[in-house]
N, C-alpha and C positions, 0 to 999 in steps of 0.2 A: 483412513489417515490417522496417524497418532502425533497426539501433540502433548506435550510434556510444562513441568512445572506447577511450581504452586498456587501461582497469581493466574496466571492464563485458564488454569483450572477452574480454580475459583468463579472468575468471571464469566467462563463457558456453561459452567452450573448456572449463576445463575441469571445471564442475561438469554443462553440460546441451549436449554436443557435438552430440547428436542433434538440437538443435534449430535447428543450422546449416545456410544452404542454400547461401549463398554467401558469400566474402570477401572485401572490396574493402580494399586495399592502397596507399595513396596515398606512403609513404615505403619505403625500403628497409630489411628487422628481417633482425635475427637467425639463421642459418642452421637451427637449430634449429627456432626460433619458426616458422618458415616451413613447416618438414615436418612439423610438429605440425598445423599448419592444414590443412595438403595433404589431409594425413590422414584429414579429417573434410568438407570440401567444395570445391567449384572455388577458386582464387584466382583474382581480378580487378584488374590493376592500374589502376588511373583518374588521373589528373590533379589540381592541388590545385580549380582549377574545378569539375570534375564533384564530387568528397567532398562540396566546400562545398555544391554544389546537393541532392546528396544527404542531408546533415545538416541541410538547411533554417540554414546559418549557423553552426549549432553545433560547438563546439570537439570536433573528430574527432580529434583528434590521429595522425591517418593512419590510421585502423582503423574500419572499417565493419564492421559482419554484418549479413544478411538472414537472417534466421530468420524458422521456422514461427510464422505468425499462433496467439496465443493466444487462448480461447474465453473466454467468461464460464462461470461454476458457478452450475448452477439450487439457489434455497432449498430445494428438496426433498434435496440431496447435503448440505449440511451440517447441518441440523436436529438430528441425532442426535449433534453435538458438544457441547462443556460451553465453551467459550468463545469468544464473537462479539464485535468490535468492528463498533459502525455507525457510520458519516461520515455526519452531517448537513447535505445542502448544503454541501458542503466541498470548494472548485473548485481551489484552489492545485495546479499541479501539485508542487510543492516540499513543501507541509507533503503533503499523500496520499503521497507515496514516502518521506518520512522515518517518516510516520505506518505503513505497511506497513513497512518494515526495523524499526523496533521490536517491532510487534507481531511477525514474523516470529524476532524473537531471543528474544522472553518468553511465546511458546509460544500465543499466539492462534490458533484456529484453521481463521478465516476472518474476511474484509472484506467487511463487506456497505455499497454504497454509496447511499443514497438520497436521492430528491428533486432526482435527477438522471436526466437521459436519454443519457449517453453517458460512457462511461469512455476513456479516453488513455491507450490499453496503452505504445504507443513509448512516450511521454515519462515514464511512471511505472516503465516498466522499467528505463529510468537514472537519475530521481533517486532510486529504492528501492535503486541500485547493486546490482540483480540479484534482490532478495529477494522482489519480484512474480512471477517465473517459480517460485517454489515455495507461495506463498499463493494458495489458491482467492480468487476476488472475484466478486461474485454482487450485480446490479444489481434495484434493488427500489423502483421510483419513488414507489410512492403511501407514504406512511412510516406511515399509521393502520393500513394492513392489515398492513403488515409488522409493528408492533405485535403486532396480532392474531394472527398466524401464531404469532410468536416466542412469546406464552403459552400457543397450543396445544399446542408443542412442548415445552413446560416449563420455559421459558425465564422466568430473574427479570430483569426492565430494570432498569437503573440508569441516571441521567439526569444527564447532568456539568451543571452549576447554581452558582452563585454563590452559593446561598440552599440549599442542600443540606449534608445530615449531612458531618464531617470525614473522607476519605478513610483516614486513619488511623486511625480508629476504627472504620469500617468492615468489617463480614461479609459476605462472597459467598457465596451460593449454587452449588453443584455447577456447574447450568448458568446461566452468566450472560450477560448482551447487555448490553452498557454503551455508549450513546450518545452520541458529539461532535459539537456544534455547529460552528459557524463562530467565527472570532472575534468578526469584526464586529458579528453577529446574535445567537450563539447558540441555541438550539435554543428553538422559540415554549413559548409556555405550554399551546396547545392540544395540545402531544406531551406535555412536562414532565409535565399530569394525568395522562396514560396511561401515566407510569410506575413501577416499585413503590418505587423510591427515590432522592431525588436525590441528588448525593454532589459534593464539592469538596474542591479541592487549599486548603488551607487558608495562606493567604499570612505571612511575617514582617513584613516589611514591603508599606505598602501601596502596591498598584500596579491599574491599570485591569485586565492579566488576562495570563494565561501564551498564550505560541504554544499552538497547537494541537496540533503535532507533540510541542512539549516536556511538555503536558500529557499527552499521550496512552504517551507513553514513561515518566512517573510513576502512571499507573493501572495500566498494564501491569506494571510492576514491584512494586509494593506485592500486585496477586493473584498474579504467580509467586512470590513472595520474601517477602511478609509483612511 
């Protein structure tokens, strides 16, 4: 997997170095910066052509890594945790990696994504700016069973809704699984029934409906913080 940039880099050096295979080097850093890298896998210098074709376009700003391909986490590893966020049909690579770097900071303690058939580790791994290589994410397409699953496991749904109780006034249960929709769409009614409570961000003024990343970073923080 290659992942690009200067920041993500950085932070890959050095929060999860092990998980560097190679380093490709399009500009000249730092003497330091350099032996730091050496340190942990081959460097490779390439060209601004090759970067580009490498980054598919994307602003490298001279720093590539190839790191170890990340796995998905089966629902059986997480079950036994006390707080899930689910992505419903939610394709943005931009709101999913903002949506993971918050949950990742307000203590969630897995992403489970459904009613989809494929996840986009590279591209989530930079717009999360790193915070996907420490959050489990666990693919669960059919979303009725995963439903099902989650209240075997003892799990209370809450269901983000527009027509749902005020997030603020709001009680969670120990273990909870809380639900985001799309924007577009938001989550059907025939999920909505199957869950134990809807809940919404409660607006001042009125507007069609919050991002999905920005809501997702106020549910999050109202159950870490209250």
């Amino acid at each position: 997997m290659i992942v690009y940039g200067k920041q993500i880099s950085f932070y890959i050096l050095e929060k999860y170095p092990e998980l560097i295979e190679e380093v490709y080097l399009q500009k000249e850093i730092d003497k330091k910066l350099f032996y730091r890298f050496s340190n942990v896998a081959k460097i490779v210098r390439v060209d601004f052509k090759k970067a580009q074709a490498m980054a598919k376009g994307g602003n490298h700003q001279g720093f590539l890594l190839k790191i170890r391909d990340l796995e998905l986490t089966s629902f059986s590893d997480v079950k036994d945790e006390n707080f899930i966020l689910i992505l419903y049909n939610i394709t943005d690579i931009g709101n999913i990696g903002a949506i993971v770097r918050s949950a990742y900071v307000f203590g969630v303690d897995a992403v489970i994504v459904t009613s989809q058939k494929h996840f986009n580790f590279e591209a989530v791994v930079r717009s999360s700016s790193g915070a996907l290589l420490s959050m489990p994410i666990v693919m669960y397409p059919n979303t009725l069973d995963l439903i099902n699953e989650l209240k075997m496991s003892g799990f209370k749904t809450y269901g983000m809704d527009f027509g749902g109780e005020d997030l603020a006034k709001s009680k969670f249960d120990k273990k909870k699984a809380i639900f985001l929709g799309s924007e577009g769409n938001g989550i059907p009614k025939k999920i909505l029934l199957k869950m134990d409570k809807k809940i919404s961000i409660k607006m001042v003024r009125e507007f069609d409906s919050l991002n999905v990343s920005a809501a997702a970073a106020i549910v999050c923080d109202r159950i870490a913080n209250g």
